[in-house]
Every structure is written in C-alpha cells, then in structure tokens.
FITORRO-462690 format. One line per 10 residues: their letters; for each residue y, x, z of N, C-alpha, C. Coordinates in steps of 0.02 Angstrom, whole numbers, plus 50000, padded with zeros to 5 digits. Atoms other than C-alpha are relative to their C-alpha. Layout:
<recs>
A = Y/X/Z/Y/X/Z/Y/X/Z  ...
</recs>
This chain:
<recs>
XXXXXXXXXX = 50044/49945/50020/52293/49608/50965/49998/50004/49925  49996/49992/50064/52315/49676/50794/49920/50014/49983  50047/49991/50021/52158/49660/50686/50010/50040/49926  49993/49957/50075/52120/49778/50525/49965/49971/49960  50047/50054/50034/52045/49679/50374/49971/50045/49950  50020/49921/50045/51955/49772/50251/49995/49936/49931  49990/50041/50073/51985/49701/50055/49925/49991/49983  50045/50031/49992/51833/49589/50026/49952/50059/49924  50032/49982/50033/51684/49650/49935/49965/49971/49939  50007/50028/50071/51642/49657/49731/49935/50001/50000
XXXXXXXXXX = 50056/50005/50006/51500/49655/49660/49968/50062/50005  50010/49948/49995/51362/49771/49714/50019/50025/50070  49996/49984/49907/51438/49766/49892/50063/50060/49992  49937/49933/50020/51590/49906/49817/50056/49962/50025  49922/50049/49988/51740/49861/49882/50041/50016/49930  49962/49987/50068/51864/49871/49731/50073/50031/50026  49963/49949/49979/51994/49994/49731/50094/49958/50015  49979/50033/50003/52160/49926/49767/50062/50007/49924  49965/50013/50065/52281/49882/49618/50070/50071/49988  49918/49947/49989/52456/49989/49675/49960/50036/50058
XXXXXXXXXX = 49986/49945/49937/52430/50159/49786/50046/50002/50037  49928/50009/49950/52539/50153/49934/50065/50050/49949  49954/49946/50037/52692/50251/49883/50044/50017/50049  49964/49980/49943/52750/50289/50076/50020/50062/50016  49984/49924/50001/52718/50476/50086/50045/50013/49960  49946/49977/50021/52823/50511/49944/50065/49953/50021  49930/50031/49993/52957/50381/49997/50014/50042/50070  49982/49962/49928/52953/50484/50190/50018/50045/49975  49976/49947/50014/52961/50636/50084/50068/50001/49988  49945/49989/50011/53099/50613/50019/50062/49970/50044
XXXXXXXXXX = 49947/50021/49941/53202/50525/50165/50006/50065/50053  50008/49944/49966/53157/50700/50241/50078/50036/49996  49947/49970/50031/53300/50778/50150/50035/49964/49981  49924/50058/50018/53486/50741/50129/50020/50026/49927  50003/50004/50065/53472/50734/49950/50100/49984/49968  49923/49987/50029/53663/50694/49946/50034/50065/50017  49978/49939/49987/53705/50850/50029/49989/50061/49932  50037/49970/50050/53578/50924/49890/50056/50004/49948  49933/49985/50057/53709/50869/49733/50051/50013/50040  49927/49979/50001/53860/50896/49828/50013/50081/49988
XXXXXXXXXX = 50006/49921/50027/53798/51100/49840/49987/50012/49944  50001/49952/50070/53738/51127/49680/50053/49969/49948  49954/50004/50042/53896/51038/49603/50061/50053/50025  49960/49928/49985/53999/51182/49689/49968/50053/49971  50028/49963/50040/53879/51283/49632/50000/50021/49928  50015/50008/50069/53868/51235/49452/50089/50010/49987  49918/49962/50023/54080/51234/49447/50031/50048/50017  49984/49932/49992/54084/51386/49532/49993/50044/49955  50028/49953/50020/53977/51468/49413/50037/50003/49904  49923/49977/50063/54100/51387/49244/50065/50032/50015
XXXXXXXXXX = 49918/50005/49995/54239/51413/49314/50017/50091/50022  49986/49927/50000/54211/51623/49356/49979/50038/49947  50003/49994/50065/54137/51614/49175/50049/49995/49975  49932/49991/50032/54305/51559/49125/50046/50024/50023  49955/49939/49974/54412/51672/49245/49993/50058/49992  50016/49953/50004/54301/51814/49205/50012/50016/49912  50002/49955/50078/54300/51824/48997/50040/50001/49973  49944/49967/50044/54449/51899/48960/50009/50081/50039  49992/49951/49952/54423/52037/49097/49962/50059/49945  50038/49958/50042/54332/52157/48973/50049/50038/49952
XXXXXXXXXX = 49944/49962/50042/54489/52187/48858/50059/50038/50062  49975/49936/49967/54562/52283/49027/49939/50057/49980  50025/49941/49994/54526/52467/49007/49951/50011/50039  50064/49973/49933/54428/52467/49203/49966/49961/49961  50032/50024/50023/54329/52339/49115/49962/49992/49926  50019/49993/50070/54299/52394/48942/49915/50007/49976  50057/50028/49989/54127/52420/48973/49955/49954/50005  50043/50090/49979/54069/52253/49012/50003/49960/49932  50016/50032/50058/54014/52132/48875/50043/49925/50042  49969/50037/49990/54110/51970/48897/49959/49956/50076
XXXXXXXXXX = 50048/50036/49972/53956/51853/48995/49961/50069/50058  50060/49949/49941/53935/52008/49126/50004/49962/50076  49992/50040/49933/54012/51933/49281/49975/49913/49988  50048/50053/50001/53933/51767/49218/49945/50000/50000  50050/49994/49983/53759/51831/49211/49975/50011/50097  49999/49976/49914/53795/51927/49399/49986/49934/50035  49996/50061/49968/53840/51769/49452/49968/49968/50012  50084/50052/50001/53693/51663/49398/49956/50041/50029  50050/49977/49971/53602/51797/49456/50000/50002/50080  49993/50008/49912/53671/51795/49653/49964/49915/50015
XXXXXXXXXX = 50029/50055/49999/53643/51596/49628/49941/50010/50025  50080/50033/50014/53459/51605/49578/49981/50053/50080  50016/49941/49938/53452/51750/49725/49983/49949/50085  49978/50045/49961/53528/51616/49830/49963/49951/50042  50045/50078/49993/53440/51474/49802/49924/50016/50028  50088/49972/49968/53260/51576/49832/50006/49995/50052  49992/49981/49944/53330/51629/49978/49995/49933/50054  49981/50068/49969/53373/51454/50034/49947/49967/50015  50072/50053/50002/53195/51385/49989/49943/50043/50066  50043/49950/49949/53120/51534/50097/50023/49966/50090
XXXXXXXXXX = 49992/50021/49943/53230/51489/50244/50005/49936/50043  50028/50061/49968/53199/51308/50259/49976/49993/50026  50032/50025/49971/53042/51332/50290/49988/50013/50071  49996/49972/49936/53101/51426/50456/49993/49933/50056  49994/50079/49964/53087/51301/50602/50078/50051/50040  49926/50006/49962/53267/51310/50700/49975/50034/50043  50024/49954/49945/53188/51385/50858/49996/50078/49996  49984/49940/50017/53157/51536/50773/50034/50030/49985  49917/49970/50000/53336/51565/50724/50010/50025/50057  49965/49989/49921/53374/51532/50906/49962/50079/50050
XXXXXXXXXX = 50021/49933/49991/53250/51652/50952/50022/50087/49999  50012/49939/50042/53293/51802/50829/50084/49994/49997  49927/49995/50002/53496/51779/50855/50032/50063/50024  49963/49946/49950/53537/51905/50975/49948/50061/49951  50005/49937/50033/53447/52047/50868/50014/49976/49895  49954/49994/50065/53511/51976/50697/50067/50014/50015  49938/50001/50015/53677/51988/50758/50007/50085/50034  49989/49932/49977/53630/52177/50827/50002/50026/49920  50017/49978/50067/53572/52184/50644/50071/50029/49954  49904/50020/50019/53757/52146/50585/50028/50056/50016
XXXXXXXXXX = 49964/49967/49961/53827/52267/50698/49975/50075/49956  50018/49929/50018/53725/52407/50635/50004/50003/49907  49963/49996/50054/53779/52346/50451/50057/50031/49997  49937/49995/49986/53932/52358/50485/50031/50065/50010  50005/49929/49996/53926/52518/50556/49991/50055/49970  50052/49974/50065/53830/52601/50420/50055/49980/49949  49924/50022/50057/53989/52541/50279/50014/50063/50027  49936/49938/49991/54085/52671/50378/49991/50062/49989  50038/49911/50033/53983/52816/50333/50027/50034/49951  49956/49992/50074/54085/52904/50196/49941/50026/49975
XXXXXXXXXX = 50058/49983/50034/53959/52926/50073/49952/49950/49994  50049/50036/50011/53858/52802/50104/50041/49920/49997  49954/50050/50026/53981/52639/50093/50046/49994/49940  49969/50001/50054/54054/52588/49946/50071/49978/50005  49918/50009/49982/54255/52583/49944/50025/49978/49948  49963/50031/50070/54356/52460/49820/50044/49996/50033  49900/50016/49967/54548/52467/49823/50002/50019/50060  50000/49981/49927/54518/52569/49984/49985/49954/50039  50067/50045/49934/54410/52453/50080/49934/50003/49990  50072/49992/49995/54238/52507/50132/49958/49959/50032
XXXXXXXXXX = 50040/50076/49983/54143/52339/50136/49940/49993/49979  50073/50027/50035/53981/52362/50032/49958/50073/50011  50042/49952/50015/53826/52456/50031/49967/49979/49944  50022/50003/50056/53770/52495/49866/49904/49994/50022  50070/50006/49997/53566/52422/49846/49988/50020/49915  50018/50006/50077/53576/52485/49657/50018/49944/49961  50023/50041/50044/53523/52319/49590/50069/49968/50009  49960/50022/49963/53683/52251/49708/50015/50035/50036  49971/49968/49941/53810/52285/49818/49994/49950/50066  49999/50045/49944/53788/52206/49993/50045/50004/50046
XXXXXXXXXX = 49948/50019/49959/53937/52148/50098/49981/49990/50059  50022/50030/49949/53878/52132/50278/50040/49956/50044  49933/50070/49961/54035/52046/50334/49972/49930/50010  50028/50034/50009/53963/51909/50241/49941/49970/50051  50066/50015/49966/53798/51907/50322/50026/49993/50091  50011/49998/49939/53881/51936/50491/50032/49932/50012  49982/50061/49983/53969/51769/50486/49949/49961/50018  50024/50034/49991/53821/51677/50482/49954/50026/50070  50026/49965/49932/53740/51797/50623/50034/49990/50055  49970/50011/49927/53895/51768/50732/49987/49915/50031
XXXXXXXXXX = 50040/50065/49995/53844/51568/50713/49955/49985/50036  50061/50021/49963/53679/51590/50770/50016/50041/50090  50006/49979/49937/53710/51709/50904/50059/49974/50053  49959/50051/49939/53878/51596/50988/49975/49943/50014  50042/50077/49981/53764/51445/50976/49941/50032/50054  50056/49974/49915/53613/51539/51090/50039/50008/50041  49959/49984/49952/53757/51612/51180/50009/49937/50067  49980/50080/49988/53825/51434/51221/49956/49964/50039  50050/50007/49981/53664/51390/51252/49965/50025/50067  50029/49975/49953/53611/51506/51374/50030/49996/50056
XXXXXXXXXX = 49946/50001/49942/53755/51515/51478/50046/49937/50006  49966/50055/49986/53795/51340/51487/50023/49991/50067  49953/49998/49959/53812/51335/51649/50068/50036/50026  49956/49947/50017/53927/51477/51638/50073/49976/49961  49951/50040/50069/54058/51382/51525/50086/50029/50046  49942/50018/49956/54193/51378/51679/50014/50079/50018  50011/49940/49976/54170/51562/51718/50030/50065/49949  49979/49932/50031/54283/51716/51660/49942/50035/49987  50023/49916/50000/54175/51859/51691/49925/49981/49953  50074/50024/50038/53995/51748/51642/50010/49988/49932
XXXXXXXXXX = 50027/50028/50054/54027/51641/51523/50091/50013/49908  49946/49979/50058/54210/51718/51418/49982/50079/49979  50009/49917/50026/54193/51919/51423/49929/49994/49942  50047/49967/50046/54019/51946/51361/50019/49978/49927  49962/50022/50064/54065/51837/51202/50077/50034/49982  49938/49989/50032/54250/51914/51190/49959/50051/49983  49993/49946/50045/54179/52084/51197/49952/50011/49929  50073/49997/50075/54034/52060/51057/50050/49981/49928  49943/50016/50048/54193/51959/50950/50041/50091/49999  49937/49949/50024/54321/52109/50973/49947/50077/49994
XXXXXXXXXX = 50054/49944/50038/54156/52239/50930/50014/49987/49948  49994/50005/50053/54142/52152/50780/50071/50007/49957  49933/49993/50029/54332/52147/50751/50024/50067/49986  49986/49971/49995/54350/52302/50771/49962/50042/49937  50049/49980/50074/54206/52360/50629/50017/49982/49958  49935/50018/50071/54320/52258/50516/50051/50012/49989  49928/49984/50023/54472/52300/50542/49986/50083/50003  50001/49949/50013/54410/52475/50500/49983/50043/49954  50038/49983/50083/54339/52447/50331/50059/49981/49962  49976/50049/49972/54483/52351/50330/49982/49927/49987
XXXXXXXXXX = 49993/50061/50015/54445/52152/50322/50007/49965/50057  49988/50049/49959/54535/52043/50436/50001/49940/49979  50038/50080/50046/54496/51892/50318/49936/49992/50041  50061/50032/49973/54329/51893/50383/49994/50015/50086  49978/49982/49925/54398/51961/50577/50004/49920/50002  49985/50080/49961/54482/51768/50587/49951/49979/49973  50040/50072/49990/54356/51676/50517/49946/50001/50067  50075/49960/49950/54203/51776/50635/50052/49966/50075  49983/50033/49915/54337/51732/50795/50004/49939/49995  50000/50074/49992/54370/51560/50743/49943/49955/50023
XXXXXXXXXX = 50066/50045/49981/54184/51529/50759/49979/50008/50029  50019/49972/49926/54167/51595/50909/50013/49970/50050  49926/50054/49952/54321/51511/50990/49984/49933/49983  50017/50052/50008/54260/51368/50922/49948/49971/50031  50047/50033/49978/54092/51344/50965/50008/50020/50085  49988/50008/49921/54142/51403/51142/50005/49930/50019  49955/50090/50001/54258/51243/51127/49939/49938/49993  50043/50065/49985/54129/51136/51098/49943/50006/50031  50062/50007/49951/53994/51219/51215/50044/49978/50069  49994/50018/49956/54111/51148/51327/50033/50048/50063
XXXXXXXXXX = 49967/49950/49989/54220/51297/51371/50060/49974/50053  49929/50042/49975/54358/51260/51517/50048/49998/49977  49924/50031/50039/54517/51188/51448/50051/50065/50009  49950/49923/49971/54632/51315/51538/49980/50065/49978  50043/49948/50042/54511/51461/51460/50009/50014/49943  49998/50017/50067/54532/51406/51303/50054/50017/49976  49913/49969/50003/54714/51400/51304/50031/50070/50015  49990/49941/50005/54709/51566/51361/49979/50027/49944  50016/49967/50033/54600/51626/51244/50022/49996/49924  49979/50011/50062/54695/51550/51092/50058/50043/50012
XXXXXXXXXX = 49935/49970/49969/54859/51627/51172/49984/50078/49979  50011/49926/49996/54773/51803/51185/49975/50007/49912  50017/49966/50059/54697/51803/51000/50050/49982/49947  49918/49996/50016/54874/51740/50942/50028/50058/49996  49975/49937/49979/54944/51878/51020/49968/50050/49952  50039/49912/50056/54811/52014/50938/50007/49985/49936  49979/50014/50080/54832/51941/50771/50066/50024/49983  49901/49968/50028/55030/51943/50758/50007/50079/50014  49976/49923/50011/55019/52136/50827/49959/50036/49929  50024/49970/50039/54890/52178/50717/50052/50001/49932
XXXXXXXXXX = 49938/50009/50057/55018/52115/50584/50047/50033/49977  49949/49961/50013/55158/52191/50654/50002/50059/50008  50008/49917/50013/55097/52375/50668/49964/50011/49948  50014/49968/50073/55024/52367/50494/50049/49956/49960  49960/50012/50048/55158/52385/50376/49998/49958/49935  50009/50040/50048/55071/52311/50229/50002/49943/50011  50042/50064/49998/55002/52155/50301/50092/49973/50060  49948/50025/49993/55183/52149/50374/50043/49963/49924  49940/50007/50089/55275/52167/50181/49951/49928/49994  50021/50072/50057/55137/52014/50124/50001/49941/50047
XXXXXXXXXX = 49988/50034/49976/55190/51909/50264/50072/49977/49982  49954/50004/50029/55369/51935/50207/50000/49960/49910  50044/49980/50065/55300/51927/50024/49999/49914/49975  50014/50074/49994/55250/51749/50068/50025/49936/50017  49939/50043/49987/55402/51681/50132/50025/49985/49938  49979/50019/50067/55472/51688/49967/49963/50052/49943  50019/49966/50033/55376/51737/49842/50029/50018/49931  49945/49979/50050/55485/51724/49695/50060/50053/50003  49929/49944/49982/55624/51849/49741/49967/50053/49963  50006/49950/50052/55641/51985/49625/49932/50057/50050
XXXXXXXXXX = 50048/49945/49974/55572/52114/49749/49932/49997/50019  50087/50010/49992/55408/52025/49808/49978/49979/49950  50049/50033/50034/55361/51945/49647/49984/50067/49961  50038/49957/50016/55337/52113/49573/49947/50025/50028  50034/49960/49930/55252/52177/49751/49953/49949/50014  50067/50019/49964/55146/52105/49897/50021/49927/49951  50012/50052/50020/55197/51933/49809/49989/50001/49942  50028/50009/50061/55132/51958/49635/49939/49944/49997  50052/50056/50017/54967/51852/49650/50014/49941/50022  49987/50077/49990/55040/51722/49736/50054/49972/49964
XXXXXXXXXX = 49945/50025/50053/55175/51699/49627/49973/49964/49934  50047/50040/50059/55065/51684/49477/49951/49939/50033  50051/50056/49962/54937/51587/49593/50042/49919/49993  49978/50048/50028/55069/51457/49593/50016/49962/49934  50002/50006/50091/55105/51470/49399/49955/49960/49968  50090/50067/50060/54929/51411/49359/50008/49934/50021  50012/50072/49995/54929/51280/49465/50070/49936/49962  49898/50046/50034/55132/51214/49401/49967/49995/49949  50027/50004/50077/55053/51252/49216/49935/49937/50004  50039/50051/50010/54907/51128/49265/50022/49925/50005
XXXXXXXXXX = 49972/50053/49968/54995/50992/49336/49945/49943/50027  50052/50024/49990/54888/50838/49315/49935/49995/49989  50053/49992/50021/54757/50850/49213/49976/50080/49967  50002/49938/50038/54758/51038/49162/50013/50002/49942  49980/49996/50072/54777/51110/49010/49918/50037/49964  50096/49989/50027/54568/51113/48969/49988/50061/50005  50024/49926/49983/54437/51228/49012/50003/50042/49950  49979/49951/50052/54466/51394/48937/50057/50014/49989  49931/49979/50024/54638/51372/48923/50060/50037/50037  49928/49969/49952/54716/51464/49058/50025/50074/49979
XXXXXXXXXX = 49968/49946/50036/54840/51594/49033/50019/50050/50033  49968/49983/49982/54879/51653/49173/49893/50060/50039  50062/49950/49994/54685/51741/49194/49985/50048/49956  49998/49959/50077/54727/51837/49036/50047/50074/50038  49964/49937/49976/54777/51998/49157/50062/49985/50051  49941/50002/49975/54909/51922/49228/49990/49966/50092  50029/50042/49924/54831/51825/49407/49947/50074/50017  50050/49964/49978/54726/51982/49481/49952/49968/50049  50049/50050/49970/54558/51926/49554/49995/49921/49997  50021/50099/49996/54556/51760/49485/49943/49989/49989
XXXXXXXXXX = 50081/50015/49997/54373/51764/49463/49973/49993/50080  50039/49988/49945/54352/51802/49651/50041/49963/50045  49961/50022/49939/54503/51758/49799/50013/49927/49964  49970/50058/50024/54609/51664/49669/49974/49958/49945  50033/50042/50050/54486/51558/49560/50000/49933/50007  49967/50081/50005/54558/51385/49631/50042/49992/49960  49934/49994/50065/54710/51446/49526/50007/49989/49944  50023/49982/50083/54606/51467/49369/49992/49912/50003  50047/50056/49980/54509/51296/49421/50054/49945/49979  49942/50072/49985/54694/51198/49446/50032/49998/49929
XXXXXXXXXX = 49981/49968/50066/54755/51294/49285/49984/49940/49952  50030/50022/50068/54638/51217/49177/49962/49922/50016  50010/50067/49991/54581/51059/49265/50043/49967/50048  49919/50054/49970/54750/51005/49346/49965/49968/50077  50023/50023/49958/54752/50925/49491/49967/49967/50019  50072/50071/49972/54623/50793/49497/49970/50042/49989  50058/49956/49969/54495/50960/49475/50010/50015/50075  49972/49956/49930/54581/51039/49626/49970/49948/50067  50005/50062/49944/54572/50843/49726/49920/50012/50002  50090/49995/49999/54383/50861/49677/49953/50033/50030
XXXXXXXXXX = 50023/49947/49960/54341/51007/49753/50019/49984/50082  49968/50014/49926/54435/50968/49905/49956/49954/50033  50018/50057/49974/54342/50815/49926/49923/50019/50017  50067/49991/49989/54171/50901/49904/49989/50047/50064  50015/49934/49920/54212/51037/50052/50014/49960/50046  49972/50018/49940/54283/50913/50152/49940/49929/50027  50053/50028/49994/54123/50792/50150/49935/50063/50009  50067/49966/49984/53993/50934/50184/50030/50032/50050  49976/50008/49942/54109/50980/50329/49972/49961/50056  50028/50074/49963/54101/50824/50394/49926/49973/50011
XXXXXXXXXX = 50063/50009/49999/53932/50804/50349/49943/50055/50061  50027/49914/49930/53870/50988/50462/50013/49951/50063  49961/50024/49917/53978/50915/50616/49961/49918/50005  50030/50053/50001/53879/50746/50586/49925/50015/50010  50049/49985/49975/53725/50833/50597/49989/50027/50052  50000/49963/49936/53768/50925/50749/50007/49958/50061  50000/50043/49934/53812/50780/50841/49932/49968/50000  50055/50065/49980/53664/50679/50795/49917/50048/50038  50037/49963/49939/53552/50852/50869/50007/50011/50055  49985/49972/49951/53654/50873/51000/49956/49910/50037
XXXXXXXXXX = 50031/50069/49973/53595/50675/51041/49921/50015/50004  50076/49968/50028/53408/50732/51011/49996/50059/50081  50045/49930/49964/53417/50873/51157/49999/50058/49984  50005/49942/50018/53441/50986/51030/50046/50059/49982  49919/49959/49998/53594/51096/51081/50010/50040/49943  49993/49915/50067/53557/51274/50981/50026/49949/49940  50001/50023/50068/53515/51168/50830/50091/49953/49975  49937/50036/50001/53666/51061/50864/50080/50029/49964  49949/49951/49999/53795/51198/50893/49997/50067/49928  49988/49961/50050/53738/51301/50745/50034/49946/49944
XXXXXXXXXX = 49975/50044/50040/53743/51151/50639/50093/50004/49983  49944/50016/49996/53936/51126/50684/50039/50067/49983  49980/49915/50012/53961/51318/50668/50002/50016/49954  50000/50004/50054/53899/51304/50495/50062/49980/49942  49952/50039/50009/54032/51168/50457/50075/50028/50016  49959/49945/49982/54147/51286/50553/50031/50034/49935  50007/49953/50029/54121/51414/50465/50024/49986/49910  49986/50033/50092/54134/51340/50281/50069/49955/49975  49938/50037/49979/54274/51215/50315/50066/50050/49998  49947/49955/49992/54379/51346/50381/50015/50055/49943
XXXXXXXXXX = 49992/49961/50044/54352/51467/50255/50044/49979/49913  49969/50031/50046/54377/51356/50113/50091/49973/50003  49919/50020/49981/54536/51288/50196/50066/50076/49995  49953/49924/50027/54605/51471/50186/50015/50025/49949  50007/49960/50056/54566/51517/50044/50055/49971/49950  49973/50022/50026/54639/51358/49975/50093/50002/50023  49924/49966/49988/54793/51404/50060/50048/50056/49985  49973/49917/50035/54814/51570/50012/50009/49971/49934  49990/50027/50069/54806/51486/49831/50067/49985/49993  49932/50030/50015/54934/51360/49849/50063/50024/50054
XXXXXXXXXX = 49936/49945/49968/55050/51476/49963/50007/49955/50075  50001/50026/49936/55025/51367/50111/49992/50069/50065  49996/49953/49952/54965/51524/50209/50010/50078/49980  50011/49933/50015/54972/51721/50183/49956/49996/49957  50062/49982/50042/54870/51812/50071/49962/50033/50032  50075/49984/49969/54698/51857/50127/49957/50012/49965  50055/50015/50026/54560/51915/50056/49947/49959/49998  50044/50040/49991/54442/51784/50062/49985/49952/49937  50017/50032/50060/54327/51694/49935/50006/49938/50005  49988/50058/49986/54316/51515/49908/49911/49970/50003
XXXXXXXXXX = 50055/50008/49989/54136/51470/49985/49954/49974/49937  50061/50053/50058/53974/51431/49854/50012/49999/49941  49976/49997/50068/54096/51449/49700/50044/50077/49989  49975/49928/50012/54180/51633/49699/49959/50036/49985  50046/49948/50030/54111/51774/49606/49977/50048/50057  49996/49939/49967/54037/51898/49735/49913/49955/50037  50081/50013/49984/53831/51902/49779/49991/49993/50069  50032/49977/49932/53832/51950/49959/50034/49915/50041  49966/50054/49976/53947/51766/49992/49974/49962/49978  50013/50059/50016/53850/51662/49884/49927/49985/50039
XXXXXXXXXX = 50041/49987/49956/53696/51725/49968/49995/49969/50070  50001/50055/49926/53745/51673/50140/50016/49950/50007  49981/50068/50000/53824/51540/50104/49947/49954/49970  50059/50063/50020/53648/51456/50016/49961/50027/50086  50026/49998/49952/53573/51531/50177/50007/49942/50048  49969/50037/49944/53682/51438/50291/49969/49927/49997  50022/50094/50025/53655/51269/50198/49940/49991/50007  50084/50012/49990/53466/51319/50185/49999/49974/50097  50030/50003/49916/53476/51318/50402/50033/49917/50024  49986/50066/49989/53578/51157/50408/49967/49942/49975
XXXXXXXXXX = 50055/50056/50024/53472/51076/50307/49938/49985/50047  50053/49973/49940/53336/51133/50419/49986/49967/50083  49970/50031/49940/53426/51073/50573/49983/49915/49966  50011/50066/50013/53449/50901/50481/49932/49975/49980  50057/50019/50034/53260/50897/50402/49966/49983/50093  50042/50022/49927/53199/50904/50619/50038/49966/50034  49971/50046/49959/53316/50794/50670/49977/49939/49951  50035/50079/50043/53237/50651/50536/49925/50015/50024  50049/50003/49982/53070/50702/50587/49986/49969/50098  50000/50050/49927/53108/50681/50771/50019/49945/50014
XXXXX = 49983/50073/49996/53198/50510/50743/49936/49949/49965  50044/50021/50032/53036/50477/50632/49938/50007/50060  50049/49985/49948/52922/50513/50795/49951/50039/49963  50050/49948/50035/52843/50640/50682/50002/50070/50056  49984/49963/49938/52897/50774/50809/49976/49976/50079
</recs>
C-alpha cells in the first residue's frame, strides 16, 4: 500500500515550500511533439526559401520580369511560408477524427475547385494551363489542395469499406471512379504531374488497406495502360518523352529537351562541392523555371553534390518517419489516422522522388515542384498542412501510449 508523506512542518506549523518545482509538465510537453521532425521541416523550409532567393534574382533583367524588384519572389515566398506555418499551427489543433469526419466533403470541395479553374474567365492560364484561381492577394492552385484531400478521403474510404477490400464492384470502382473524376479535371487544365501523384495515393493506400493482390495487379496494369495512351495520343508529352531519351541531340536540346539539358549542366558544373551560393550560371536565363520545377539544379549548381545528398537524406527520413507513424497508429486501433499518416509520406516521398528525377534526367519532364522548398504558395501551403495533420496523428498516438487518452 503506497503511503503519501507530506514534507514536515516549519515553524508556525507552515509547511515550507519545496526547494526545485517539479519540471514534469514541461518535460511531457515537450515529449508530446516530434521535435526532430520539427528541424528537419523548417530546414527544407529555410533552404527552400535561399535557394529560390538565389534562383530567382537574376529573373528581373528578363523583359516578362522587368517589373519586379530583385527580392520579389523572395518576399512571395516568405510570405506563402509564414501563410503556411499559421496554417499549420491552426490545424494541429484539429483532433484526427475530424479530418476523418469532414473527408468525403473536402474532397467534394476539391472537385468543385477544380471545376471552377475551367471557367474561362474565371481561372487563371500560364503557358496555357488553367490551374489557378486568382484571390488578388494570391493565386490558388487547387491541384495542390486536392492531393492532400485525396489522402484523407482514400484513408476513410479504406476505412469504411474494409471489409470490401476483396470486392470489384464494393471496394475498387467507387475509388477508381472518384480517381479518374479527378484525373480527368486535370488533364483538362492540363496537369498530369499532379494526375500520377493523386493515383499513386490512391493505389497505394488501397495497397495497404489491404486491397486483393490479384486487384492490384490489375489495377497497376490498367493505370499503366492509361498513362502510356495518354502519352501516346498527345503529341507533346510524346516529343518530351523522346526529348528525354537523349537530351543532348541537336534537335531536342534546342526543343522539348532544353531544361533538361541545362538541368544536367548545373548539376556537371557543381560536381562536388558546388561552385558557392550565388554562383550559378546556368539560372542567369538559361535553366527556365529554376526557381520552381528545376531548383534542385540551382541547389546542385551551387552546393555540389553533398547539398543535393542533404536534401535527399532529409526527404527520405520524414518519409520514413510518416510510414513510422502510421504503423505505430495503425497498432493503437487507429486505422484513418494510420492510413492518412502513410498517405502523407506517400504523398511527399513520391513527389520529391519525381521531381528529383525529372532534375537529374532519371525520369521525363513533369511539372512538378520539389515539396516545402519550391517557389509556388498554393504547394507550400499544403504541404505545411499535411505535416501540421501528421504531426497531429503522431501528437495522439504519444498521448494514447501516455494513457492520457
């Protein structure tokens, strides 16, 4: 039988106060949060935000850009950040349930973004793709936003229709057709950059709600298939498949292979240690979009390959880290939370892995940014979102291993 003692009494009958205040609450506080996760984002963050400062200030001596004061796309930037980060602190304090809840009409939300782009007049069109709605202050990308919407709503999915897993008509259609809706709203603004990532995380978290084997294999088979036609009945996205075979040849390095040609340049010109920040040459007009797709290029340029290994190492530990939180909810009981978690990791992993491919010529060219560090508001936005909900996931999975829950 545990007894409680009470610290003997001073003079006057006062007990006396004790010497040291516990210091437990703040030590729980802070075991709450994965404080390493914490620096690994805001050091993507923080070299995202030099490194499209130094891809962006030479963009001002083009003509389209003559307007702009040198530090414009570096203010934007910091300003999506700080947008970001609010955003992030807001959605912490969400509890997970209510995601799971509010999935299936955020991801109607999406849909009717999406929809709304195509409005002529009311979507904004760069280089003939109608991807943003102008908010004045910003342009908003809903692509963006719908990635993290298709997350939440294949994890309820998953969820709901678990038993369903083995089942064509239950538990594959409804999810294909909601995927090839959305595919279809992109490939009409056009962006099939964000078409594969949105199916990958679909097909994925199927896969790990436990999707039948034989299903699966179909369903990789069949979105194989729609990919390569989509390819091969558009001519362009045929030439930059060609483009990408060899990109040096006289005829593509003028053409579809111009950025990847230079894309390689920076990184050859960096080798090991770069040739110091600021010093790249090949963001001086000559790399298009190296502030945004190709800003690993600028990154390898000027901090050689041990920057490049650095980066690699930080996406590929907060990867790992998501899918580590998903297993240790899915142990907990706590599927949704689980399956978004891993969807998150999905989702970011994969993207980054593209992007960095498209860089170093490993895959096609694609539009796609490079998660948390590319110039563009409506990506840095969801992407602190995302991290805000994984965090979220991981903050009630320490409370429930803490029997605070």
């Amino acid at each position: 039988m545990l007894s409680l003692r009470l610290p003997a009494r001073g003079r006057g009958g006062a007990r006396p106060l004790p010497r040291r205040l516990p210091s437990r609450p703040a030590a729980a506080g802070a075991a709450s949060i994965d404080v390493a996760m914490l620096w690994v984002v805001a050091a993507l963050l923080l070299v995202g935000l030099v490194m499209v400062y130094s891809a962006s200030i030479a963009l001002p001596d083009s003509p389209r850009f003559a307007s702009y004061a040198p530090t414009h796309f570096l203010v934007r930037h910091l300003m999506a950040v700080l947008i970001g980060v609010a955003a992030a602190l807001v959605v912490f304090a969400i509890p997970v349930r209510e995601w799971q809840v509010w999935s299936k009409w955020l991801f109607l939300l999406g849909l009717i973004l999406l929809a709304i782009v195509l409005i002529p007049g009311v979507g904004k069109s760069v280089y003939g793709a109608r991807r943003w709605l102008s908010l004045y202050v910003f342009n908003l990308q809903p692509s963006e936003l719908m990635k993290l919407f298709v997350v939440l709503y294949a994890a309820d999915f998953t969820v709901r229709k678990q038993d369903h897993m083995q089942s064509v008509r239950k538990g594959f259609l409804p999810m294909g057709a909601a995927v090839a809706l959305v595919g279809l709203l992109l490939l009409l603004e056009p962006d099939m950059g964000a078409f594969v990532v949105i199916a990958a995380i679909a097909m994925g978290l199927l896969f790990l709600g436990g999707v039948n084997g034989k299903l699966f294999a179909a369903l990789l088979v069949i979105a194989g298939t729609t990919f390569s036609l989509l390819i091969w009945l558009s001519p362009w996205r045929r030439d930059r498949i060609f483009a990408y075979l060899d990109p040096f040849d006289e005829s593509n390095a003028l053409g579809k292979g111009y950025q990847l040609s230079h894309s390689l340049i920076a990184f050859g010109r960096g080798e090991l240690f770069g040739v110091g920040l600021g010093g790249s040459v090949e963001k001086l007009h000559y790399l298009p979009e190296a502030h945004t797709d190709f800003l690993l290029a600028v990154l390898g340029e000027e901090l050689g390959l041990l920057g490049v290994v650095a980066v690699i190492v930080l996406f590929f530990w907060l990867t790992r880290r998501a899918f580590e939180i998903g297993r240790q909810s899915i142990k907990l009981d706590r599927s949704f939370a689980g399956l978004a978690a891993k969807g998150i990791g999905l989702w970011i992993g994969l993207q980054a892995f593209i992007n960095m491919g498209v860089n170093t010529g490993l895959l096609p060219t694609k539009g796609l940014t490079l998660p948390l560090m590319s110039y563009g508001g409506s990506g840095i936005l969801a992407n602190c979102v995302a991290i805000a909900v994984l965090m979220r996931v991981d903050y009630e999975n320490r409370q429930l291993m803490r029997g605070a829950a």
